[in-house]
N, C-alpha and C positions, 0 to 999 in steps of 0.2 A: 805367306809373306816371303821376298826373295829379297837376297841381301847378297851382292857379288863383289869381289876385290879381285884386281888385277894386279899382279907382280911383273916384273919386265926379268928377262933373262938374254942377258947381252946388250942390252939400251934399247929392249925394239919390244912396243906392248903389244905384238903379235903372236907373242911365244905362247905363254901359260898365262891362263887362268885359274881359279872354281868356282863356282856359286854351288850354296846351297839354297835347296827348295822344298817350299810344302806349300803344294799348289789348289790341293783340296778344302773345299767348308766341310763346316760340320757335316755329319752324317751321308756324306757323298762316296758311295763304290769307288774303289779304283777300279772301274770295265775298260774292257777295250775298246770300245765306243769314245772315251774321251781320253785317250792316249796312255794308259795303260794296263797293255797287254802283255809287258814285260816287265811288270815291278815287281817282281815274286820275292824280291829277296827282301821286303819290309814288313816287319810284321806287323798285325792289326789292318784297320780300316785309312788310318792315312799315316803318314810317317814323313821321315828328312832322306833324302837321296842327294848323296854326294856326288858331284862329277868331276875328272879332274883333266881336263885338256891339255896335251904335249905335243908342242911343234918338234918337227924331227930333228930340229940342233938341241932340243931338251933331252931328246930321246939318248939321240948321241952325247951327252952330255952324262949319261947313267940317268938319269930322272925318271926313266923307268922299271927300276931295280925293286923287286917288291919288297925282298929282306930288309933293303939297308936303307928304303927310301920312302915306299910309297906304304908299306905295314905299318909302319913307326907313323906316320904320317896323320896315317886313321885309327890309329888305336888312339892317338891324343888328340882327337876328333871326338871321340865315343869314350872316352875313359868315364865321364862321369854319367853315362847313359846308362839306362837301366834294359835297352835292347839289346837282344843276342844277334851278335853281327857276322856275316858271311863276308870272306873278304874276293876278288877275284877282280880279275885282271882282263881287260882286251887292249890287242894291239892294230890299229889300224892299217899295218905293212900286208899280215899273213889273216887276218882275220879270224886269229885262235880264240877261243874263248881256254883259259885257263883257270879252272878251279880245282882249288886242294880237297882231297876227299874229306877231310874229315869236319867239312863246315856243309859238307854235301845234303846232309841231313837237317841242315837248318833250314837250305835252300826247298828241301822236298818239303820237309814241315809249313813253310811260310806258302807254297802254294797250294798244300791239301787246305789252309784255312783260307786262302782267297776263293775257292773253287769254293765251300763251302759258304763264305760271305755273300758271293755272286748267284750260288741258289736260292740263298735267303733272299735276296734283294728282287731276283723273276718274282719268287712267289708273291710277294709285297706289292707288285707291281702289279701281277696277275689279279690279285683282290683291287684293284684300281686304288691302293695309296700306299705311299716307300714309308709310314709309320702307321702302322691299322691300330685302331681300341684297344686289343690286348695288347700290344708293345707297351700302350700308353700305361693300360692299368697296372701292368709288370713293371713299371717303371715307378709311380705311385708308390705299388706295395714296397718294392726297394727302397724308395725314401723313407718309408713307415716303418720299417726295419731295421735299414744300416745306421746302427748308432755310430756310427765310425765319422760321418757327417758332422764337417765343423760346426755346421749354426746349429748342429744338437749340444755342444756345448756353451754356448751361451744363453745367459738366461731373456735377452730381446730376438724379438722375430726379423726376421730379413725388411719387412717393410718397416721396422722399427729403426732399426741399423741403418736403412737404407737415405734417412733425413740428414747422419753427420760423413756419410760416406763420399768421398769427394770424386768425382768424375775423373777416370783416366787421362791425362795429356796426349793432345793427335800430335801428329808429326809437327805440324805449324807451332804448333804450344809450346813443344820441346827447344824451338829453335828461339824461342823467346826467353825459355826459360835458360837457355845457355848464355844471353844478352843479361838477365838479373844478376845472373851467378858470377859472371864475371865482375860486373860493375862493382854489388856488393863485397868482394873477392878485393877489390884493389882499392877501395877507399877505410877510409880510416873514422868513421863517423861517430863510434860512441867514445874513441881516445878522445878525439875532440872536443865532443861536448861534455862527456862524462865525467867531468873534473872540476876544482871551485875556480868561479870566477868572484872578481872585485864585487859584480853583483848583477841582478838580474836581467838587467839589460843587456849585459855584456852575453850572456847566456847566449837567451833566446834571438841576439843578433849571430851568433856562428852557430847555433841549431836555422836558421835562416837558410843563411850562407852557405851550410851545407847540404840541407834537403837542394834546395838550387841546384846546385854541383850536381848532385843524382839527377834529375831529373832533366836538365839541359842535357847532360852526359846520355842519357836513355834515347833523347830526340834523336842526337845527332848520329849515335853507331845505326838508327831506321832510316835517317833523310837528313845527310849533311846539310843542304842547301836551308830545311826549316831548321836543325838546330843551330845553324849560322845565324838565320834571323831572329831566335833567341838569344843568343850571346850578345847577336850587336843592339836588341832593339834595350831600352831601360825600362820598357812597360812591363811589368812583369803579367799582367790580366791578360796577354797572350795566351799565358800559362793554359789560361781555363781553355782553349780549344783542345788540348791535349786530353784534356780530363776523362772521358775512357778509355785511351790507351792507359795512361799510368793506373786507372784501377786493375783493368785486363792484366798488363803485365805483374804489377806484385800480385794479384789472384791466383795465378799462376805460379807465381812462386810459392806462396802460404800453399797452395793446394799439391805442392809437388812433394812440399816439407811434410805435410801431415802424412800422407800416403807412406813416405820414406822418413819416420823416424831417423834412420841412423844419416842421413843425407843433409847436406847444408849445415852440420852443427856450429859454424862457426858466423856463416854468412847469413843463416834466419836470423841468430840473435841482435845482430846489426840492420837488417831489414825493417825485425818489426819495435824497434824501438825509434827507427826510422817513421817508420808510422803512427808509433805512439806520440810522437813527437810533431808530425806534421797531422794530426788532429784534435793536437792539444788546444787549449785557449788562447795560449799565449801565442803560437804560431797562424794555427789556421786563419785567425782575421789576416793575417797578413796574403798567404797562398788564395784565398777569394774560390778555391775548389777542395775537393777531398780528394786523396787517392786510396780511400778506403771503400774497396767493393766485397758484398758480400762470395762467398767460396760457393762454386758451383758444385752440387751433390745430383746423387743419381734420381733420389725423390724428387728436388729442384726440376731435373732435368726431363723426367717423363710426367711429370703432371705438367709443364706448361707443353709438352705435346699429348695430353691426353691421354696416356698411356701407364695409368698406374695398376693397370690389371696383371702388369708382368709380375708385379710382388706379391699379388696373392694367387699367381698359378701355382698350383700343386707342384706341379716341377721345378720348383725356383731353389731346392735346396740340391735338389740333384746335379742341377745344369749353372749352379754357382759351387760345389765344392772341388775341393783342390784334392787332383789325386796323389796318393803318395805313396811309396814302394814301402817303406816296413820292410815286412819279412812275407809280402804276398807273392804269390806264383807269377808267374810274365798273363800267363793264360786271366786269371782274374786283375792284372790290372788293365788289359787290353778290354775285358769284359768293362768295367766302371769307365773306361774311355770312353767305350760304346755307348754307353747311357747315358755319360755326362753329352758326347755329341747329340745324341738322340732328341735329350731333352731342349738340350740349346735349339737346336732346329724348329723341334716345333712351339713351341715361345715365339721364337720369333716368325711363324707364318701366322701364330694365331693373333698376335697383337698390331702387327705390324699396319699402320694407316697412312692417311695423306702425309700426315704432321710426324710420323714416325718412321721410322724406312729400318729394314734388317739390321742395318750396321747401326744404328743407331740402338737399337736394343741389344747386340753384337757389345755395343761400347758399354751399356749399361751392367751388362749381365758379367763381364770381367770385371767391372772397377769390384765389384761385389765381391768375386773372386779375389780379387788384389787382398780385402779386406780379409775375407778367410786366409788366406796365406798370412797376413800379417797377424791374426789371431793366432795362428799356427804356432807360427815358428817365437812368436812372444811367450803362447801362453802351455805352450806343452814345455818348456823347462821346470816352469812352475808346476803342473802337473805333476811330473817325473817329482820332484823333489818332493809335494806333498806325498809320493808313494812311495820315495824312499824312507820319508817320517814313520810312514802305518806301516812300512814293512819289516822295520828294523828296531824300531821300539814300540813299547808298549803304554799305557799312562798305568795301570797295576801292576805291572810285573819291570823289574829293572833286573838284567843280564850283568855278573860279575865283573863290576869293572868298568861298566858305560853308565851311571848312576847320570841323569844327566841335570840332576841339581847342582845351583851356585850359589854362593854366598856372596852379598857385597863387599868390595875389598880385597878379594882372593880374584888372583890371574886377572887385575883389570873390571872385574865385571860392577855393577852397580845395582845392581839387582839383587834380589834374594829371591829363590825359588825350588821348592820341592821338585823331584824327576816327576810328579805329574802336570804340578805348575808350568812347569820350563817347556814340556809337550805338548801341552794344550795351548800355549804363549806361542811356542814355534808354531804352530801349525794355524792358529788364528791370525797372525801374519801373514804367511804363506797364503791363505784363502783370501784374505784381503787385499793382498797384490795381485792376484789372480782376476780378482771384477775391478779391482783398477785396471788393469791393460786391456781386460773386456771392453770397457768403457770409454778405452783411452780416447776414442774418435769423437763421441762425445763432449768427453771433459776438453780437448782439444779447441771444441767450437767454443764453450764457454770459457776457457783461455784466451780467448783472442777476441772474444767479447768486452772479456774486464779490461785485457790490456789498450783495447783501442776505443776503450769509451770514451766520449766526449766530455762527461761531467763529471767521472772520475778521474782525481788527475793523482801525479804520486808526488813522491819527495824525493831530491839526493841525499841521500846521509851515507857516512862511514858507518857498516855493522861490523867491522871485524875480519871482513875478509875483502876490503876495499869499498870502494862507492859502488852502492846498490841504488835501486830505483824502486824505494819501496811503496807498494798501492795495493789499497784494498780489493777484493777480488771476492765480492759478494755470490756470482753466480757460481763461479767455482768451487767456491765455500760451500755452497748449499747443495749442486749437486756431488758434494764430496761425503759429505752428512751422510745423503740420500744411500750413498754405496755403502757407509758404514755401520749404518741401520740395519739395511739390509744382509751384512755378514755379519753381524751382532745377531741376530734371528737365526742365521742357521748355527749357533756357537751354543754349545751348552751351558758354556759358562764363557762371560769376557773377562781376561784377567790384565790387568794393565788399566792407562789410561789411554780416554778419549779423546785429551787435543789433539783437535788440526792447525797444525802451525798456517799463517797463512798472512801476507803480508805484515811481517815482523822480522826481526833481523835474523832471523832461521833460513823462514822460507819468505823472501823479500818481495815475491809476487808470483803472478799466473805463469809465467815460462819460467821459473827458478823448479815451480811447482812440477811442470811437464817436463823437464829435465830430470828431477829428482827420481819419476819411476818410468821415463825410457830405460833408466840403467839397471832396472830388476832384471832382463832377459840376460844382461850382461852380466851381471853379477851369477847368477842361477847358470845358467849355458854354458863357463867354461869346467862350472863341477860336476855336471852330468855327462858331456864329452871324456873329462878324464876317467869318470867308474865308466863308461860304457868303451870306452877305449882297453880301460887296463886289463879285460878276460884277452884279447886280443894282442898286446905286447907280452902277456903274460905265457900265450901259447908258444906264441912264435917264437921266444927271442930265450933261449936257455938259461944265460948270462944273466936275466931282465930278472927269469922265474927265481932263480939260486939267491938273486939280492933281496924279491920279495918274503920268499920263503924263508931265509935265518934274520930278516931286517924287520920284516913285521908278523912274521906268523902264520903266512900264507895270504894268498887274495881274498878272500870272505874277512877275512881278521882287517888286511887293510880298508877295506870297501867300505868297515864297521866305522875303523879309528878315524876315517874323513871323518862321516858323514855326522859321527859322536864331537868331534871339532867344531864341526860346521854346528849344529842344534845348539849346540853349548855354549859356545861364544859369538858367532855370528848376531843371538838375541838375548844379552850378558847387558843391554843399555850401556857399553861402551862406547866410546869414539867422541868424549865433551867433558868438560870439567866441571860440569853443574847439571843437574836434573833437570833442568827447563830446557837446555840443549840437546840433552838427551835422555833416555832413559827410557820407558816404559810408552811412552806417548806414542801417537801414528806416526810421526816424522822421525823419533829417535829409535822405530825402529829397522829405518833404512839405514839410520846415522852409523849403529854398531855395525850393520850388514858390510858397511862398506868400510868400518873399521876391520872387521876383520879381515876383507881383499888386502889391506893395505900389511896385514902382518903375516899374510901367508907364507914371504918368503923365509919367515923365521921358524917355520916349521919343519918337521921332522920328512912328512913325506911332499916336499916342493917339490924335490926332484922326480919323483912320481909324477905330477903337474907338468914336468918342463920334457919328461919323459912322451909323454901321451899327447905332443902335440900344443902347450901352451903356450900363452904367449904374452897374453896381460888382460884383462878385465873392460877397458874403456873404449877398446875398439881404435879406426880411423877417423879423423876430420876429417871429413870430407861427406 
């Protein structure tokens, strides 16, 4: 992929440029053969090479200063990379090569491993094939092994997953999806409609009025001249020539929103009520089309070309997992690059047909990827926290002073619970949001199911925190069961109750519901940044260590008094003034979760919190 930006220096766009590039596929040598015989200084089998061109009035201008101009330059280039970089300089006048000794060693290291790569690649070559049987079977046992493999933690298979996993956006799609975002972005559609009218008429005539508005507005930013002859024409059955574009387009939106959780928070929830609304009974007779298309997935997508053997190749967890630095060596993550290239390669020579082409399996084998990331970085705060529960407390043994029973009525809480009740309650939560976000893509599909059924319709009522749109949401209910079954099974004991709040003035329907546990990672995420942050302020900063030391006891003491905070109150069934709002049930107990974000600032160690980098819980709109 090449991506280039040009800057002008003096009004003239002759001066300077950069592009960066990463010109290699998978599992392709850097040789000299295909133009690199001088890339020594990238470590591994392919990499990002910077270039940075200076016309001689930049030159003379200082722009080729390396202290004060051109190091600072690349270090915030590379700051968040995980390669060791060589820095050096040519200048086009004297034709010096300038490098500092002391990166010289990175330089000689990066081409003892290419010389090494490029023997490996003859011999490969010599056997007549660049991946023989035993790379295969090495690759195999590797997957069979590294439990470190995202889709080893979840309890579905890749082709399982692979049904509600929604296909990556091409460049065309992106540019559609910035025509949604806007439109959505600048109208006002659920103010509008979401409020009482004299009566139903009046409604469903400015739910009308306004899908319209979108949907002219969508014509005309693709083809003034047709969405001119929508405006002026009064036949609205025009409409229906458009009728796959407007599925296409909002697809592409629902499908960008699922992928990106934290993305469109504001402008999905006006979309798809937009939708709900123009599939409704009372609208649809009127529009004479649907703009409701089903969400394109990766299964979708290789079984109508044939191609469902890529989900069950042996290499499908190697050549979809996400590599991630940890605390591993450079040397072993370049190894797991190797193989995750490896495997991608050959997947896609083995499957590849008429109906399917490389990129096409290329597109498959990432959205999958996307998916691991998004399990990732969801489901390992919940993780961390279930290991700070098992590591820090016991259900038999309670440490003087962290007793982590409550009584109803005492500090807020609503509850009553033994320190092994309140352990086994934290920690049956925690496990239960964990194959909720598992699942989230899933429960996702059957969200958008209930909400854009045609013969489930909802109601406006006031619940208390303004007009809701409350509907039953039968598939979501049931696959909701299905998870809590299933974590009741691995629980020795369930303590609490089993509602699922679910179309009621709690949780008022299917996107209230997918709202309600996007914010687990949010909530969980900025408590584990702060302990994994605090050994870290705590070394560095003298001042930092001297206030934790006479203020809490030392770091181990404070790490404790979070996390004894966090156990004890976070699942106390506070945050509602009646038991059916909250309390012990599935939904109350995000309810306290998120009671207690709301009181941290009243805490003793916030400032620890505001210390280590925080900033607030809910994230950006956007």
């Amino acid at each position: 992929k090449e991506t280039e930006e040009e800057s002008c220096l003096g009004g003239s766009s002759e001066y300077s440029h950069f592009f960066i590039t990463r010109p290699m596929e998978e599992g392709v040598m850097p040789l000299a053969s295909n133009g690199f015989d001088r890339f020594s200084d990238v470590r591994g089998e392919s990499g990002t090479r910077v270039t940075i061109r200076l016309s001689q009035r930049a030159i003379e201008a200082g722009m080729l200063d390396e202290e004060t101009v051109l190091k600072p330059m690349l270090v915030k280039f590379f700051e968040t990379s995980q390669y060791s970089v060589a820095f050096s300089s040519y200048n086009n006048n004297d034709n010096d090569d300038v490098v500092h000794d002391e990166v010289q060693s990175i330089i000689d290291a990066s081409q003892i491993e290419l010389d090494e790569q490029m023997e490996e690649a003859a011999a490969a070559a010599k056997d007549g094939s660049d991946i023989n049987e035993s790379i295969l079977e090495d690759l195999v046992n590797h997957d069979n092994s590294n439990t470190n493999l995202q889709g080893v933690g979840s309890h579905n298979s890749v082709k399982e997953r692979s049904k509600f996993i929604p296909l990556r956006l091409s460049i065309g799609e992106r540019k559609m999806l910035r025509l949604v975002e806007a439109i959505m972005t600048c109208c006002d559609y659920t103010t509008d409609v979401d409020r009482l009218f004299k009566n139903a008429a009046r409604r469903t005539h400015a739910q009308l009025k306004s899908v319209m508005a979108v949907l002219r507005g969508m014509v005309t930013a693709c083809d003034y001249a047709a969405g001119q002859k929508l405006c002026d024409d009064d036949d609205d059955n025009h409409f229906t020539d458009f009728e796959p574009f407007f599925c296409q387009m909002f697809e592409i939106a629902r499908r960008h929103k699922i992928m990106n959780p934290e993305k469109m928070r504001t402008e999905y929830g006006k979309l798809i009520y937009l939708l709900q609304d123009a599939v409704s009974p009372t609208v649809a007779p009127h529009l004479s089309f649907s703009c409701k298309g089903p969400i394109e997935t990766v299964y979708k997508f290789l079984e109508a070309r044939g191609g469902l053997g890529v989900l069950d190749d042996p290499l499908i967890e190697v050549a979809t997992q996400e590599i991630l630095a940890e605390k591993k060596t450079r040397a072993n993550i370049d190894e797991e690059i190797r193989r995750k290239e490896m495997a991608v390669s050959k997947i896609k020579s083995s499957h590849r047909n008429t109906n399917l082409t490389s990129d096409d399996i290329h597109l498959c084998l990432y959205s999958i990827c996307d998916n691991n990331s998004f399990l990732n970085s969801n489901r390992v705060p919940i993780d961390k926290v279930i290991g700070y529960l098992q590591e820090s407390f016991a259900p038999g043994n309670i440490d003087e002073g962290y007793s982590l029973s409550i009584v109803s009525g005492q500090d807020g809480a609503r509850l009553s619970h033994s320190h092994e009740r309140q352990y086994y309650f934290a920690l049956q939560s925690l496990s239960l949001w964990r194959d909720i976000v598992d699942d989230m893509f899933r429960l996702w599909h059957f969200a958008e199911e209930d909400l854009l059924s045609e013969t489930i319709t909802y109601s406006l009522k006031d619940t208390g925190q303004g007009m809701q749109r409350v509907q039953q949401s039968p598939r979501t209910y049931k696959a909701m069961q299905q998870i809590l079954v299933r974590v009741q099974g691995k629980m020795k004991q369930w303590i609490g109750s089993g509602v699922i709040h679910l179309g009621d003035h709690n949780v008022p329907n299917a996107l209230s519901f997918i709202d309600k546990y996007t914010q687990v990672p949010r909530i969980l995420g900025p408590i584990v940044s702060c302990l994994e942050n605090l050994e870290r302020i705590y070394e560095n900063d003298d001042g930092i260590k001297e206030m934790i030391d006479d203020g809490f006891g030392g770091l181990e003491c404070l790490k404790k008094d979070i996390l004894y905070d966090f156990f004890r109150s976070a699942f106390d069934g506070s945050g509602a003034d009646n038991f059916y709002d909250a309390g012990s049930c599935i939904d109350g107990r995000m309810t306290s979760a998120w009671h207690w974000c709301s009181q941290l600032p009243s805490k003793p160690f916030y400032s620890i919190f505001k210390l280590t980098g925080f900033t607030g819980f809910d994230g950006e709109f956007k």
